[in-house]
C-alpha positions, 0 to 999 in steps of 0.5 A, spaced: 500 500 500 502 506 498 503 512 503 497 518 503 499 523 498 498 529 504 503 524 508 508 523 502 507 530 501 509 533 508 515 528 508 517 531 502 517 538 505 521 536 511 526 533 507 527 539 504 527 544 510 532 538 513 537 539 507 537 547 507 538 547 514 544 543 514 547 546 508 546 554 510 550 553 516 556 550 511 556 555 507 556 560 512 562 558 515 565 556 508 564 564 508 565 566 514 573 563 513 575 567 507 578 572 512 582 569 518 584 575 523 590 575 527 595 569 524 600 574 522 606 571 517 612 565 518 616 565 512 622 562 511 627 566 507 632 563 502 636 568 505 643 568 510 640 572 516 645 578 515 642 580 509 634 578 512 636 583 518 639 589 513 633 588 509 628 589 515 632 595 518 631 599 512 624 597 512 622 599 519 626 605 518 622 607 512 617 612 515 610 607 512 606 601 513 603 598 507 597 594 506 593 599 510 591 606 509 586 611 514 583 615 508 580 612 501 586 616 496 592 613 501 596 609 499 598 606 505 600 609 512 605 614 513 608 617 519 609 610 522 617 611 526 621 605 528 621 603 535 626 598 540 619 596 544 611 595 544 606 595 549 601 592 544 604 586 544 607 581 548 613 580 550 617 576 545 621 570 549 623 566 543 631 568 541 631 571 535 633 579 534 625 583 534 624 590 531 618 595 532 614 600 527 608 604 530 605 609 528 601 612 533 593 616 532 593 613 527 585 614 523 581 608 523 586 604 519 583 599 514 583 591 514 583 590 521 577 587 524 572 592 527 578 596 528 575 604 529 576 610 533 584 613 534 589 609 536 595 606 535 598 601 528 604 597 530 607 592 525 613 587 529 618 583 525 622 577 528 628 574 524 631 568 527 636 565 523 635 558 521 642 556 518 647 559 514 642 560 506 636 560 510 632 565 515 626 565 519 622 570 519 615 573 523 611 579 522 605 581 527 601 587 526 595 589 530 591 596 532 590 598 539 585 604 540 587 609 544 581 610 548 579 603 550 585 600 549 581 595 545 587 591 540 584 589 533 587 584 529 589 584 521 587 580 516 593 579 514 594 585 508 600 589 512 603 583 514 604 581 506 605 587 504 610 588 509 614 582 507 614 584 499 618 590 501 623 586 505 623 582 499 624 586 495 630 589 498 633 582 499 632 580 492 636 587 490 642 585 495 642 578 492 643 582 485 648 586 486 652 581 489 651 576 483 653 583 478 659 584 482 662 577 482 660 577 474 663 584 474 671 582 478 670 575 473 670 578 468 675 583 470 680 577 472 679 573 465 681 580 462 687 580 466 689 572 465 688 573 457 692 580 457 698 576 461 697 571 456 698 575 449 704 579 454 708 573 455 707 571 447 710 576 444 717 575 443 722 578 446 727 584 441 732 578 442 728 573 440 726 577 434 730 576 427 734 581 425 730 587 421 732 587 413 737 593 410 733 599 409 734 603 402 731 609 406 730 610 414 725 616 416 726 615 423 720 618 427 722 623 432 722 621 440 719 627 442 713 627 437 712 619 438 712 620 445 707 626 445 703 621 440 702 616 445 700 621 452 695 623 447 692 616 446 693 614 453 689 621 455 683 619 450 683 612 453 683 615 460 677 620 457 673 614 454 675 610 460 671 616 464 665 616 460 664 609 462 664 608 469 663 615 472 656 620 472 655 626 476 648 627 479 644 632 475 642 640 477 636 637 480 640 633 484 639 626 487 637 621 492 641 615 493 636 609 495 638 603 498 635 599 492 632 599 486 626 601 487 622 608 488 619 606 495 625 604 498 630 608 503 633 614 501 640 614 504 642 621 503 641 626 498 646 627 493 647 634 490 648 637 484 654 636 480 657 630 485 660 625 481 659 618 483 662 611 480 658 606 477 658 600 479 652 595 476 647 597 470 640 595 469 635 599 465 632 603 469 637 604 475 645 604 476 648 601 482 653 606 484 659 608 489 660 615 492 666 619 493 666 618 500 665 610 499 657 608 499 653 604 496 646 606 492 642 606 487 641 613 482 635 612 477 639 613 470 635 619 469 637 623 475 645 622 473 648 625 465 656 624 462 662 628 465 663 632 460 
């Protein structure tokens, strides 16, 4: 005997009502853990630590936090300074050399959660050294607000952005390592092939003795060794033209990587000249009279005269 169809009907909806009771809750969490606050980020850099810490420092001391902003046309948040400690995190007990960026009243930063009110934005870095081509490095940021103390937690943006930047840094020191190590190979091997045509030419000794001459128009020593300043003079110019620039009449910054965004070093000013010592498209890792390293923008640097 088959069921009443009033029963077959009410069971039908029941069944129904069942499956979406079950399946709206899932999907609800599902959406719910698209954004997850306060994981912070552990990365492992393929990098020895000297170079990680280097990086970070110049990033902690570049006046800004990325991946958050406080008005809709910002970029990111500026003003932010560096800091040997923060209240706002706990005490960091697990070894490794920690560093503190804040920037304090800061306006509703956004991508933390419920985050509202006055407060302080603080971003903390911890490097741990792994092994000798290895580092471990942490980043936590967090917002506390000034009146109520309530701590707010990122959804991660800064803590991504962030590292880019020291990424980015890390990745310059690495290539201006590799071009200066391509730069002395290729000054050793030029070295190498000039001592082997030295030593394969042969001596006056060693030369047969020149035919009788009918007519010998020596030349005379003056004017040959006049002949041959002017060519060394000319080489030495050329030579010049090639590795040394001077910072045009707007003057210059000299940047610790070869990006718009990354310290400034110090200003260079009008008419200094600097060696080059890497070339890429848009940039030129160059020394300073006085010894440092940096990068000019090709733009910012014209010839010797």
């Amino acid at each position: 005997m088959g069921l009443p169809r009033w029963f077959a009907n009410l069971l039908c909806g029941f069944c129904g009502s069942l499956v979406l009771f079950v399946v709206l809750p899932l999907s609800a969490r599902d959406k719910k853990d698209v954004v997850q606050y306060g994981q912070g980020l552990i990365v492992n850099v393929p990098a020895p630590e000297p170079d990680v810490i280097k990086a970070v420092e110049e990033v902690v001391q570049n006046g800004k936090i990325q991946g958050t902003k406080e008005y809709a046309k910002d970029e990111f948040v500026g003003g932010a300074i560096a800091a040997n400690d923060s209240s706002v995190f706990p005490p960091w007990t697990e070894g490794g050399k920690v560093y503190y960026k804040l920037r304090l009243h800061a306006v509703d930063p956004r991508n933390f959660k419920e985050s509202g009110d006055v407060g302080t934005l603080a971003v903390r870095y911890v490097v741990i050294k792994q092994d000798e081509a290895h580092t471990v490095l942490r980043i936590d940021a967090v917002f506390v607000e000034d009146f109520r103390h309530r701590a707010h937690a990122s959804d991660g943006s800064v803590e991504n952005a962030e590292y880019k930047d020291i990424h980015d840094h890390v990745e310059s020191m690495e290539l201006m390592k590799d071009q200066t190590v391509q730069a002395e190979r290729e000054k050793q091997e030029a070295s190498q092939k000039t001592l082997v045509t030295v030593s394969a030419t042969p001596s006056a000794s060693e030369l047969p003795p020149d035919p009788p001459s009918a007519v010998e128009t020596p030349v005379p020593a003056p004017l040959a060794a006049s002949s041959s300043i002017e060519d060394l003079q000319k080489r030495v110019h050329e030579l010049r033209q090639l590795t040394q620039r001077k910072v045009k009449a707007t003057g210059a910054s000299l940047k610790s990587a070869p990006f718009h965004t990354a310290t400034t070093l110090k200003p260079l000013v009008p008419g200094a000249e600097v060696l080059i010592v890497i070339s890429t498209p848009y940039w030129f890792g160059v020394e300073t009279h006085d010894g440092q390293h940096g990068w000019i923008l090709r733009d910012d640097l014209e010839e010797l005269p």
